[in-house]
NURO-229904 format. One line per field, with one value per residue (C-alpha): residue number from 1; x negated, y, z negated. Coordinates in steps of 0.001 Angstrom, whole numbers, plus 500000, padded with zeros to 6 digits. Example, Ala and Ser with C-alpha at 12.3 -4.5 7.8 and 13.67 -1.06 7.14 Angstrom:
REM NURO-229904
pos <- c(1, 2)
east <- c(487700, 486330)
north <- c(495500, 498940)
up <- c(492200, 492860)
END
This chain:
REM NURO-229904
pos <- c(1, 2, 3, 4, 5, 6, 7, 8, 9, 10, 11, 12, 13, 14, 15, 16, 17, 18, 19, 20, 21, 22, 23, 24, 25, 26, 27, 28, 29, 30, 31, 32, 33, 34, 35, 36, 37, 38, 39, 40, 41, 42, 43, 44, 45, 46, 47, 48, 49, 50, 51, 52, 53, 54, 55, 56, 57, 58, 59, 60, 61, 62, 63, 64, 65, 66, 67, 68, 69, 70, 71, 72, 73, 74, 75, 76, 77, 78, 79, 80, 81, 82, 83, 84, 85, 86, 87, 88, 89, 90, 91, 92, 93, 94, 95, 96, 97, 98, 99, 100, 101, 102, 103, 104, 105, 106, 107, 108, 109, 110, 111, 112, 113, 114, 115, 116, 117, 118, 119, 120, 121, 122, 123, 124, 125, 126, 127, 128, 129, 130, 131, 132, 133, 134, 135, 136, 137, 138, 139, 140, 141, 142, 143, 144, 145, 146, 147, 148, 149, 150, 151, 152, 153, 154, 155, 156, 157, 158, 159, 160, 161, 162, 163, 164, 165, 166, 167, 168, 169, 170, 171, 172, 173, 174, 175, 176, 177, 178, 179, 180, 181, 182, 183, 184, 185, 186, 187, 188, 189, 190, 191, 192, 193, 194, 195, 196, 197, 198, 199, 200, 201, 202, 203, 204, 205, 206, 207, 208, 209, 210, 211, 212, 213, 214, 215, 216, 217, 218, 219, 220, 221, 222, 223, 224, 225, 226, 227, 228, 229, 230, 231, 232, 233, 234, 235, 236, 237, 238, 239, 240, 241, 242, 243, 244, 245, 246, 247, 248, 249, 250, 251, 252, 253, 254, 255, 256, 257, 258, 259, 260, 261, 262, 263, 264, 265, 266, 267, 268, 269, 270, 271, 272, 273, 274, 275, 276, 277, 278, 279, 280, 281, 282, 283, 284, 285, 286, 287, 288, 289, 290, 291, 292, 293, 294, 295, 296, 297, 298, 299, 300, 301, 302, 303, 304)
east <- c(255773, 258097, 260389, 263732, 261602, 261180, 264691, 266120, 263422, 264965, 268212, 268095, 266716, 268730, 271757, 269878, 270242, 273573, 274097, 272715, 274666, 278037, 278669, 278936, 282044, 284330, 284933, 288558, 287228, 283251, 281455, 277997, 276198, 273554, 271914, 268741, 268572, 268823, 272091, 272891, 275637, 278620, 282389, 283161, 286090, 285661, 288362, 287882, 284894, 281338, 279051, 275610, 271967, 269143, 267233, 267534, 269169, 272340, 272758, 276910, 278302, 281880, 282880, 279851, 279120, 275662, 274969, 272768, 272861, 270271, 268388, 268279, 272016, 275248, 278215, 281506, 284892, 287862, 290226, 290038, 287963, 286842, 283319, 280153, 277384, 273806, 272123, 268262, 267184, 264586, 264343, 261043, 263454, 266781, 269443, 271089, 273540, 277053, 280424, 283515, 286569, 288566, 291742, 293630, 295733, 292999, 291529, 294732, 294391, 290829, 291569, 294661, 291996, 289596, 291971, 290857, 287621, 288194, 289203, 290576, 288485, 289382, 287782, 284186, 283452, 281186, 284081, 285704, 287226, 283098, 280581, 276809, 275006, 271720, 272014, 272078, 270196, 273770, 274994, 271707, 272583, 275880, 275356, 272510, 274965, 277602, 275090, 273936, 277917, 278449, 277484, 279158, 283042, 283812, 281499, 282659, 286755, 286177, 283812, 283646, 286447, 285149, 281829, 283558, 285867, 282350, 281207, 284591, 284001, 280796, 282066, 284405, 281874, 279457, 278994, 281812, 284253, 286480, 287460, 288467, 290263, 292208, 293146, 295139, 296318, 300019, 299773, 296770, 296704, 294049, 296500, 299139, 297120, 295887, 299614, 299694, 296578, 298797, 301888, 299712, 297651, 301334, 302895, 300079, 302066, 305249, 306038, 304757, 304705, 302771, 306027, 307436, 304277, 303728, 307435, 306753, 304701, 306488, 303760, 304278, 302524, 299185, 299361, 299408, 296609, 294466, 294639, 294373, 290944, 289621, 289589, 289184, 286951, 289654, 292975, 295720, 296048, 292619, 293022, 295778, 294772, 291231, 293122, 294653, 292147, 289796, 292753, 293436, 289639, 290281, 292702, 291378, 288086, 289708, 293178, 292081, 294372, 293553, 293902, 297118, 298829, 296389, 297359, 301370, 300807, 299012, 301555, 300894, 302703, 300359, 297677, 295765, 295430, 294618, 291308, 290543, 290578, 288979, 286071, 285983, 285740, 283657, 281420, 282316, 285399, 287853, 286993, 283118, 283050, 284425, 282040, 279283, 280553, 280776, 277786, 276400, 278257, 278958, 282079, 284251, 286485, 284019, 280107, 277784)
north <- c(581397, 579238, 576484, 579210, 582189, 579248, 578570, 581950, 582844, 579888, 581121, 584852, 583671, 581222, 584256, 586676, 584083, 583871, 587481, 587647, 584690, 585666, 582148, 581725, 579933, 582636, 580671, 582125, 584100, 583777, 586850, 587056, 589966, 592312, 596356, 597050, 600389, 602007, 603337, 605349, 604723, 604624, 603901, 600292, 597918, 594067, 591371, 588460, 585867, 584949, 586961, 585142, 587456, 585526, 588471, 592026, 593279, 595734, 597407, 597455, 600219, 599846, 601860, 601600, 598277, 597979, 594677, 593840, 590617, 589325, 586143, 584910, 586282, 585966, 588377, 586774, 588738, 587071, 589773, 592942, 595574, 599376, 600156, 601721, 599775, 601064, 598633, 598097, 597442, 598184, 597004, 595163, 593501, 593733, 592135, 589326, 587305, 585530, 586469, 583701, 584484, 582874, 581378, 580961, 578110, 576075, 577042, 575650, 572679, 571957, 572436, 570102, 567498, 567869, 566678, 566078, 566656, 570506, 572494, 576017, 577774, 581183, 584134, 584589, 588504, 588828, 587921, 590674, 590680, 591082, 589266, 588189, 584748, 582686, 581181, 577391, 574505, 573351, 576865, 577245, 573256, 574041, 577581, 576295, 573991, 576419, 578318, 575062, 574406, 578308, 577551, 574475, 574604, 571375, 570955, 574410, 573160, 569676, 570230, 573776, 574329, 571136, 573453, 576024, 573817, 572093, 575792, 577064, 573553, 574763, 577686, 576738, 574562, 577631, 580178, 582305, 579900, 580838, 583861, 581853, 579140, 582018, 583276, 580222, 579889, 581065, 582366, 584309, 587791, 587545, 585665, 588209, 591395, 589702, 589167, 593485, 593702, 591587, 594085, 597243, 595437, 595172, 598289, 600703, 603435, 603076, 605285, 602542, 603449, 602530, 601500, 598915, 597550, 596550, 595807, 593123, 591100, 591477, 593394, 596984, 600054, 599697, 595949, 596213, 598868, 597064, 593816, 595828, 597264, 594060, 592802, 596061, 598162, 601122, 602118, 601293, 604962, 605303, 602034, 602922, 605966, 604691, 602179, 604413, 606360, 603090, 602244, 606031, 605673, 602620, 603868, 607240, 605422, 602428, 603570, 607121, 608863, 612332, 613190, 614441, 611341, 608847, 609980, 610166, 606270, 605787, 607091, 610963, 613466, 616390, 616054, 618843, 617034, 613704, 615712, 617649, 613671, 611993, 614455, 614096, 610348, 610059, 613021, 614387, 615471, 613331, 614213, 614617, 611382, 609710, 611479, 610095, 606566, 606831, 608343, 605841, 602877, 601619, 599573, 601185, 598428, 596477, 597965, 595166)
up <- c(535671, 533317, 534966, 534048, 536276, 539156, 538926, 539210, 541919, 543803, 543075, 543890, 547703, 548050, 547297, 549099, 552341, 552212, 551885, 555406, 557372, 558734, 558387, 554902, 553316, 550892, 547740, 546066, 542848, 543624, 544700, 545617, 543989, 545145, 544408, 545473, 543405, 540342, 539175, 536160, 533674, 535490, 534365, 536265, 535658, 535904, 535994, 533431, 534737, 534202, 535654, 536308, 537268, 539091, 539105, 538207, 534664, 534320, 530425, 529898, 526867, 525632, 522643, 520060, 521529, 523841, 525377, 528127, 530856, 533274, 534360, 530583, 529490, 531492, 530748, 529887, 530171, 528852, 529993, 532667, 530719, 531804, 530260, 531566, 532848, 533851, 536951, 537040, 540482, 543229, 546867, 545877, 543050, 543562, 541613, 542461, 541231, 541299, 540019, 539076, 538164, 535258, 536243, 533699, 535062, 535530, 532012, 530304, 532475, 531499, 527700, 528433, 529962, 527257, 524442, 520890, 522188, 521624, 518811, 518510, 516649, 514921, 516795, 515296, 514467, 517813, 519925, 521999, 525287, 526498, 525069, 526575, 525938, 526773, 529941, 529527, 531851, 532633, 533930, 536240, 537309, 538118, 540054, 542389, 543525, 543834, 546126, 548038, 549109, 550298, 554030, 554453, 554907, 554272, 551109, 549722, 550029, 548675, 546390, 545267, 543092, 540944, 540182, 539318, 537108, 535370, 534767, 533373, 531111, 530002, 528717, 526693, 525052, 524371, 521988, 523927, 524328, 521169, 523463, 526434, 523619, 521861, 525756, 526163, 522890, 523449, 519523, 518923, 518947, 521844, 523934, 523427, 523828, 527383, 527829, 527349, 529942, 532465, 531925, 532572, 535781, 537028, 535676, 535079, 537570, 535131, 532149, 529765, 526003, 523144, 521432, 524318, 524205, 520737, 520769, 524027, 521802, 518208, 516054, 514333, 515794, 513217, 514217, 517854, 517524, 515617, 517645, 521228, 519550, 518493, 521804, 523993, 521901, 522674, 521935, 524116, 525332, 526153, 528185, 530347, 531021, 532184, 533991, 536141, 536637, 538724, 540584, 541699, 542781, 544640, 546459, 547398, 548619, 550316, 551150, 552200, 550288, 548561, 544838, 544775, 546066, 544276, 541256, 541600, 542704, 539754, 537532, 536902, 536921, 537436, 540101, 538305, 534683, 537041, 538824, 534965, 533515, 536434, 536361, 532505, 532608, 535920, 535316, 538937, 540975, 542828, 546100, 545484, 543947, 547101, 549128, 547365, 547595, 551099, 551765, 550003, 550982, 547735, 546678, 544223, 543371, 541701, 541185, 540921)
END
């Protein structure tokens, strides 16, 4: 066993332990993160964050794209994305793992902190909004303390949002930190296409076009298209429309409301074309799909 397997064995119990106290501390934007099954490709949709796997190995697909994340590769997500993701777990090893959540407050803070020190670098040609790199010593430093904190109020207030600060800080100084640099650079094109991702998280049930949205951020139709691609691997359609569809499944499962009314919150207009493009999308019907989540008492908000 190499020191890096010792280190996420230590880690995943250490998670797994938590998991089972009802006394554990909730840290705002860190999730703990546990399957203990296999699950087939299945269309998900993550917020912008790091996402960190102790144990246990899930297989993500977005557009052409294929990149995979476990204990030696965390997944990095600059900006809320829809893809598919396949999950590879058992209940002799189950994944575990940790979620944080990008603030982007405190990211322009930290750059402002950092100074000269840091550069803006143009966007290199692997950078997306979704990108997966080696886990560093630093990253595995800085999450077994997050975990040591979780169970201890007073620990996780004072201290916690500092580790989550020092890991946001790593980031930026890895090989996917032009992403999170061009996020808070007010000019780029990535900063402005986030601005776009904002508009639809707050708007997505509106009768949003194509046209006020490249005209929100000043760029011509073939412009806004191309940039929304570059960091989305989709077109801005595609992406609304998907969109839509999680939240409609979100609040069928967790709301309780049927398909018809799900989708005239979500902004259609026909609760016919909503079921014919869930089913297309999900591979299975509204209300079968929410039967199957209960059933088997999965989250659909956010698959780990």
């Amino acid at each position: 066993m190499t020191e890096n397997d010792a280190i996420c064995s230590r880690l995943s119990l250490r998670a797994i332990e938590l998991l089972q106290r009802k006394n554990r501390v909730t840290l705002p934007n860190v999730k703990l993160l546990f399957a203990d099954a296999y699950r087939a490709r299945t269309p998900v949709m993550y917020e912008p964050g790091i996402i960190i796997l102790f144990q246990g190995r899930k297989t993500g697909y977005l557009g052409s794209k294929v990149f995979s994340y476990d204990a030696s590769q965390y997944l990095l997500l600059s900006v809320p994305l829809p893809f598919e993701c396949e999950t590879f777990a058992s209940a002799q090893e189950p994944l575990v793992g940790l979620s944080i959540g990008v603030d982007t407050l405190m990211l322009q803070d930290l750059i402002i902190d950092m100074g000269d020190e840091i550069q803006f670098r143009p966007l290199s040609a692997r950078s997306s909004g979704i990108n997966a790199a080696p886990l560093t010593d630093q990253l595995f430093c800085a999450a077994e303390r997050l975990l040591d904190i979780m169970d201890k109020p007073m620990d996780a207030r004072v201290l916690g949002p500092g580790i989550v600060r020092e890991i946001i800080y790593y980031l930026l100084q890895d090989v996917c930190g032009d992403a999170l640099l061009a996020l808070a650079n007010r000019q780029s094109h990535f900063n402005q296409i986030a601005k776009i991702l904002k508009k639809i998280e707050r708007q997505f049930a509106d009768n949003l076009t194509i046209e006020e949205l490249a005209a929100d951020v000043n760029m011509s139709l073939s412009a806004f298209h191309h940039n929304f691609k570059a960091v989305t691997s989709t077109s801005p359609l595609q992406y609304l429309k998907t969109y839509r569809l999680h939240k409609a499944r979100v609040l069928m499962l967790h709301d309780g409301l049927n398909a018809g009314t799900a989708a005239m919150r979500v902004g259609y207009e026909s609760p016919s074309q909503f079921s014919r493009e869930f089913k297309r999308y999900f591979g299975i019907s509204p209300r079968e799909d929410v039967a199957r989540i209960r059933t088997a008492g999965v989250s659909a908000a956010m698959p780990v």
